[in-house]
VOTIDREN-946981 format. One record per residue (C-alpha): residue in three letters; x, y, z. Coordinates in pm, 1 decimal, padded with zeros to 6 digits. Example, Ala and Ser with C-alpha at 12.3 -4.5 7.8 and 13.67 -1.06 7.14 Angstrom:
<nodes>
NODE  code        px        py        pz
NODE   ala   01230.0  -00450.0   00780.0
NODE   ser   01367.0  -00106.0   00714.0
</nodes>
This chain:
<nodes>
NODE  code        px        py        pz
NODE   unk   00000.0   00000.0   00000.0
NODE   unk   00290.5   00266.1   00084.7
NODE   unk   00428.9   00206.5  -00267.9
NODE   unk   00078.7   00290.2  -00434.5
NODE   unk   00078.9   00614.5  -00214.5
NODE   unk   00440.2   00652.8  -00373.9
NODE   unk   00390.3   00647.0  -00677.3
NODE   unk   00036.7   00850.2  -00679.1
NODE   unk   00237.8   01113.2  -00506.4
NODE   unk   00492.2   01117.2  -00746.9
NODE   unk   00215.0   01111.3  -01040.2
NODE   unk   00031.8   01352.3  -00923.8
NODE   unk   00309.5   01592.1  -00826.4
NODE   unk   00418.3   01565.3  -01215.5
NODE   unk   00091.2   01610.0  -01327.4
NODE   unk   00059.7   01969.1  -01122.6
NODE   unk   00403.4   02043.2  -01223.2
NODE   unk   00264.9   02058.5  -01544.6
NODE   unk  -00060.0   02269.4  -01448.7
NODE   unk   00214.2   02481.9  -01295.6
NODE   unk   00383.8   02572.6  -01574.0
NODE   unk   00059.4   02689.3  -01731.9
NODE   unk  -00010.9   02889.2  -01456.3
NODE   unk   00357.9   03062.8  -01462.9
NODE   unk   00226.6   03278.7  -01760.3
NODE   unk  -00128.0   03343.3  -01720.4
NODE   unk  -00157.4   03418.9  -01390.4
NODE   unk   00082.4   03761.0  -01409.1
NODE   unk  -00066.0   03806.0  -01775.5
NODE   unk  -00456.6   03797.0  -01593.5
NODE   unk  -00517.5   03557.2  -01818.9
NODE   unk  -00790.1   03287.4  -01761.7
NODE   unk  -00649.7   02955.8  -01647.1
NODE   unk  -00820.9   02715.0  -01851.9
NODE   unk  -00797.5   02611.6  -02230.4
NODE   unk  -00552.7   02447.5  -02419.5
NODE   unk  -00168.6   02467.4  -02397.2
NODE   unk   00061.0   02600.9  -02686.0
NODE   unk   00387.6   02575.9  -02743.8
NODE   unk   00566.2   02886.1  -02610.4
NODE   unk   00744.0   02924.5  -02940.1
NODE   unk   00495.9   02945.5  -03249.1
NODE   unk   00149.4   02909.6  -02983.3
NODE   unk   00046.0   02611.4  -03191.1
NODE   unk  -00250.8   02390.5  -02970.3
NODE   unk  -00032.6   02089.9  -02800.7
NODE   unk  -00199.2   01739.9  -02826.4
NODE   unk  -00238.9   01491.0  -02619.2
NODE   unk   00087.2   01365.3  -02686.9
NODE   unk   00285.9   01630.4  -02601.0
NODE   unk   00154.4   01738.1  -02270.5
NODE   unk   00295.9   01405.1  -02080.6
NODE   unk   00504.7   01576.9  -01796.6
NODE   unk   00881.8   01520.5  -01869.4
NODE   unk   00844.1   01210.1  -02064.3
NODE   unk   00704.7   01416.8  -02376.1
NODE   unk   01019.0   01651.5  -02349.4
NODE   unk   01260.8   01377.0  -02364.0
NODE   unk   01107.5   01207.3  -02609.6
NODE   unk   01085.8   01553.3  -02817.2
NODE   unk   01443.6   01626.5  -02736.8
NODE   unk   01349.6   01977.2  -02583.4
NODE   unk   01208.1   02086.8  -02913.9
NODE   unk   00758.3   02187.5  -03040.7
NODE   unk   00707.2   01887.7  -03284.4
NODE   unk   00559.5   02163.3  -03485.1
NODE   unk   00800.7   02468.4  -03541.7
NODE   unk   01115.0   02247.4  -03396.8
NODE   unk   01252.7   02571.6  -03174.3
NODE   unk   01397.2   02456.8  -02901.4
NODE   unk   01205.0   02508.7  -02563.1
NODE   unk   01448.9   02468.9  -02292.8
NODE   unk   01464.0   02300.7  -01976.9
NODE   unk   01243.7   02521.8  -01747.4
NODE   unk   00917.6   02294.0  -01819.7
NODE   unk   01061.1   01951.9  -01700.5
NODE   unk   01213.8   02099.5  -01414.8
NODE   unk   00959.4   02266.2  -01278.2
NODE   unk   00773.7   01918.2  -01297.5
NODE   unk   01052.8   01742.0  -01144.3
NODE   unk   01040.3   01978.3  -00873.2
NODE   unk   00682.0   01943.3  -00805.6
NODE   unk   00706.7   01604.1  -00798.9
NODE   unk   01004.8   01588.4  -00551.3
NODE   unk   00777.9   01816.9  -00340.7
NODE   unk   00459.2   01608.4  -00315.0
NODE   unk   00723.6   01322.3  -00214.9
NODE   unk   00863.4   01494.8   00060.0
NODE   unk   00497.0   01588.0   00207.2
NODE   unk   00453.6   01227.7   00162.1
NODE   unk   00730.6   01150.8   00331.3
NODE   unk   00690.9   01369.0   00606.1
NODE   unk   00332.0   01263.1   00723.4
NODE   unk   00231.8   00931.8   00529.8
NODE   unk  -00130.8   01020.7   00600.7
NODE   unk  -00280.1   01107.5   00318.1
NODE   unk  -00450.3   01362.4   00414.8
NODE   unk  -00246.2   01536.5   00580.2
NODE   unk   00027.9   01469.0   00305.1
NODE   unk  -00191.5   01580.8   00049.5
NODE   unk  -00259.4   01921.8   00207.7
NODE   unk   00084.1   01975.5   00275.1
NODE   unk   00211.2   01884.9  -00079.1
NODE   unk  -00061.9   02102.6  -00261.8
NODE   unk   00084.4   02366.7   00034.6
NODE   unk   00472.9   02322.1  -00124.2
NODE   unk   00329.7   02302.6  -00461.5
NODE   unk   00185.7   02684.6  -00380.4
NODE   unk   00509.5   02791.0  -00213.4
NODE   unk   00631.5   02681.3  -00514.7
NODE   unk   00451.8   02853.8  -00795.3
NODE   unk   00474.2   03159.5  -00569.6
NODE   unk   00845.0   03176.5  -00551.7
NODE   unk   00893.4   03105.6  -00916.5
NODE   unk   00630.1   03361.7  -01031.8
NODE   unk   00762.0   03632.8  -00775.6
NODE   unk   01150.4   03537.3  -00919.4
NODE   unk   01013.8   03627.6  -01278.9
NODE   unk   00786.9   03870.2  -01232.8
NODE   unk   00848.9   04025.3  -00910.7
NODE   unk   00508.0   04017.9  -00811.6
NODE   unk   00329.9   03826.6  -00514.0
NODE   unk  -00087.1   03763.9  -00648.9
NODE   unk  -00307.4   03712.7  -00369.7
NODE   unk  -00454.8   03415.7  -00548.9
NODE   unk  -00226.9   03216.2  -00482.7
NODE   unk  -00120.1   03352.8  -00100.0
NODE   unk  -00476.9   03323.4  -00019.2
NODE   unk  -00468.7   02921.6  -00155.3
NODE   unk  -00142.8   02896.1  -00010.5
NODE   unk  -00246.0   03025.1   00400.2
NODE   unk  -00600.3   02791.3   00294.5
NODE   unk  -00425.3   02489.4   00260.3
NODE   unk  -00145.5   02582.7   00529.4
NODE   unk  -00400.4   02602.2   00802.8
NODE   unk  -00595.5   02301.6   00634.6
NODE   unk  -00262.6   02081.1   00686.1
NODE   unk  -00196.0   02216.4   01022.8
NODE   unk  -00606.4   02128.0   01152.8
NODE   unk  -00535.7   01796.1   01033.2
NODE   unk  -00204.2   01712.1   01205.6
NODE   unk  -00354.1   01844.6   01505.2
NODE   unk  -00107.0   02118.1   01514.4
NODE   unk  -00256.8   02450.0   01466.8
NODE   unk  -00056.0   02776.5   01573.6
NODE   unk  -00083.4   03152.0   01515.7
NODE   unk   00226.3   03265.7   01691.6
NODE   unk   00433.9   03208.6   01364.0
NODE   unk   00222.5   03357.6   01118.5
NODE   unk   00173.0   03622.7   01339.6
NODE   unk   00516.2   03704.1   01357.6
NODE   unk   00659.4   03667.6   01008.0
NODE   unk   00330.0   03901.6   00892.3
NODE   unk   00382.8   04175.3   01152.2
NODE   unk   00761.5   04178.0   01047.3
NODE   unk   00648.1   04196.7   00686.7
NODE   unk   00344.0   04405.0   00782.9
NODE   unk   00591.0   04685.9   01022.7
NODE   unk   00835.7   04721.0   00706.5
NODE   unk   00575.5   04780.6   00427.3
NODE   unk   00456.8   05057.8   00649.1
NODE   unk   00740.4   05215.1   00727.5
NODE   unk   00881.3   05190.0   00358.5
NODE   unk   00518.8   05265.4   00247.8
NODE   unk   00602.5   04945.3   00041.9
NODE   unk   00878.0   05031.7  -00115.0
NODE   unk   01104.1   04750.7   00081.8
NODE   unk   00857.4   04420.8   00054.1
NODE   unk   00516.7   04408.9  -00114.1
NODE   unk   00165.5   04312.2   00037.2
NODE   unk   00231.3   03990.3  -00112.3
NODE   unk   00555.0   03902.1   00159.6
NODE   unk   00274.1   03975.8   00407.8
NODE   unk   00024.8   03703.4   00306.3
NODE   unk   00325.0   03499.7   00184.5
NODE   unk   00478.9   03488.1   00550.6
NODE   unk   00165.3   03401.2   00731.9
NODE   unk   00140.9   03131.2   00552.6
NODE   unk   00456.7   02978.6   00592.7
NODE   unk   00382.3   03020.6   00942.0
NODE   unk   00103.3   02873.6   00967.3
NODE   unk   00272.6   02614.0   00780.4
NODE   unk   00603.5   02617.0   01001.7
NODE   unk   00371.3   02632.7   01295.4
NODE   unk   00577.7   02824.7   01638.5
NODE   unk   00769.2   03097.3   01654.4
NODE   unk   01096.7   02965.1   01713.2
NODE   unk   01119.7   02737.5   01330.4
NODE   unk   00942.3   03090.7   01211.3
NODE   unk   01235.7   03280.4   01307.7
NODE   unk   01495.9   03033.9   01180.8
NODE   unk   01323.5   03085.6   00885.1
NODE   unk   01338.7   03413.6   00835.0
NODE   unk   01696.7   03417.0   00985.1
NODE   unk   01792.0   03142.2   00674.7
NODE   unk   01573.1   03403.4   00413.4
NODE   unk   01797.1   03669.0   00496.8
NODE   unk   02114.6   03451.2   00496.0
NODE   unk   02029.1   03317.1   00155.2
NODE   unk   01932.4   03658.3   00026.9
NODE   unk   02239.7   03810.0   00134.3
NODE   unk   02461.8   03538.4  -00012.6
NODE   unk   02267.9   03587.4  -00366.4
NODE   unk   02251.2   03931.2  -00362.8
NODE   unk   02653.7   03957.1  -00305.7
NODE   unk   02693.3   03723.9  -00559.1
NODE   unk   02496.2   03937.6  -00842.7
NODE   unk   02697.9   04209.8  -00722.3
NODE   unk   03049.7   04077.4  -00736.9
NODE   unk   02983.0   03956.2  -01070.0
NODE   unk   02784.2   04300.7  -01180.1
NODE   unk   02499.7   04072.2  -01245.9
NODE   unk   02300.2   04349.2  -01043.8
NODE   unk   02368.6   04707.5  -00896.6
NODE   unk   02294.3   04819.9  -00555.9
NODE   unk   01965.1   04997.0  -00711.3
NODE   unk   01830.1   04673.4  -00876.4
NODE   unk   01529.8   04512.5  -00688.3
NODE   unk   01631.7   04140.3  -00587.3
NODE   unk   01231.5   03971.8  -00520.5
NODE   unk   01216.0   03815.1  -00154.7
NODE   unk   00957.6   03569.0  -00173.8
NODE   unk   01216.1   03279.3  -00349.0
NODE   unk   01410.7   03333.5  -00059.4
NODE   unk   01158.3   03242.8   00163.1
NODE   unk   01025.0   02964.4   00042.3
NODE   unk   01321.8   02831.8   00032.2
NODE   unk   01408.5   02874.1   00398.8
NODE   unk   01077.7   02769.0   00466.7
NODE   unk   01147.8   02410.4   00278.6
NODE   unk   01472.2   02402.7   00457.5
NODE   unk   01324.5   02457.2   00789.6
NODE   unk   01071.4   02198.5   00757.1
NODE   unk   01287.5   01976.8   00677.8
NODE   unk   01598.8   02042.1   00879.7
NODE   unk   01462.4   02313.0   01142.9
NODE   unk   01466.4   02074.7   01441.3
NODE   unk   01826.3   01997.9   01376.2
NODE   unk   01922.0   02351.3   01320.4
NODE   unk   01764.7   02460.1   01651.7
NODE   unk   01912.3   02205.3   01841.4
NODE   unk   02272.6   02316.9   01736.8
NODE   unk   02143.5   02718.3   01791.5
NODE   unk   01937.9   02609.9   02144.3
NODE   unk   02125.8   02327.0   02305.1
NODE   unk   01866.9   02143.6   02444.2
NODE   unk   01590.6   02273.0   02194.2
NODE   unk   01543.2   01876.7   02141.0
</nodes>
């Protein structure tokens, strides 16, 4: 039975990989979500056969069977990554409930960090989906908290009103209550923010060493935190135990 579960995970986590990558365009464009896919290339209507996640890029060789241009390797990883996501949240809580809830939650996290990376914008689509299924996953483990989400929005919340929004958007806000109602206490929500800022830092040096950037360019936050988020649920305990001897 825990292989089925496996390999449904892993299915399914391909399969909204794939919805992802829809998304990834229309939701910043305001375009509807539904109807068919197109090749990003020459927009020609993909069939059946092309829309397998991964699979149909291998077998394609990275290339639309219809204008040949090549369309690069953002679409299978993004599936991959999905995928590896929904087995994690299976791997973290077997249920399936409460594995379900949390993967659709990392799936969100994911999308959000991706979209906010390319676009620099948060949508309050999918925060509001994201802090949904957050709280969902935390009701059905049993382990519902406030005291993180409260704190990663009112330090959000405090610097969007004293830059009148010119340091973090509305969308860090909504994006950092729901990692903590995600993350659950305060203590894993403040590692996390502590890693966001650590991994923000190290990035932003880099673009700066290597004039990727200047110290005027806007570097998006929420890819940053996601990421520490991911990292704290999945090494957080550890990490506070070597900060708070004892923590464990």
């Amino acid at each position: 039975m825990e292989n089925y579960w496996f390999v449904l995970f892993a299915v399914l986590g391909l399969v909204f990989g794939s919805f992802g990558t829809v998304l990834f365009s229309r939701i910043p464009a305001g375009r509807h979500i539904g109807g068919h896919s197109r090749c990003p290339r020459c927009k020609h209507v993909l069939g059946v056969g092309e829309l397998i996640p991964v699979m149909s890029y291998v077998l394609l060789a990275g290339r639309c069977r219809h204008c040949k241009k090549s369309i690069g390797p953002f679409y299978p990883c993004i599936e991959l990554a999905s995928a590896g996501l929904f087995l994690v949240a299976f791997f973290l809580d077997r249920a399936p409930l409460p594995a379900l809830l949390l993967a659709f939650s990392l799936w969100l996290m994911l999308l959000i960090a991706v979209i906010d990376a390319r676009t620099q914008t948060i949508h309050d689509a999918l925060n509001l989906s994201f802090i949904i299924f957050s709280v969902a996953h935390a009701v059905a483990i049993g382990q519902l908290q406030v005291a993180g989400a409260l704190l990663l929005a009112l330090f959000f919340g405090a610097q969007w009103l004293v830059s009148r929004g010119k340091w973090v958007g509305s969308g860090d806000i909504l994006l950092g209550a729901g990692i903590g109602f995600l993350l659950g206490d305060w203590e894993n929500a403040l590692l996390c923010l502590g890693l966001a800022y650590i991994l923000g830092a190290t990035a932003a040096s880099y673009l700066l060493l290597f004039k990727k950037a200047s110290r005027k360019s806007h570097i998006p936050f929420g890819p940053f935190l996601a990421a520490a988020a991911l990292l704290t649920i999945l090494f957080g305990d550890r990490m506070l135990g070597l900060i708070v001897p004892g923590f464990l």
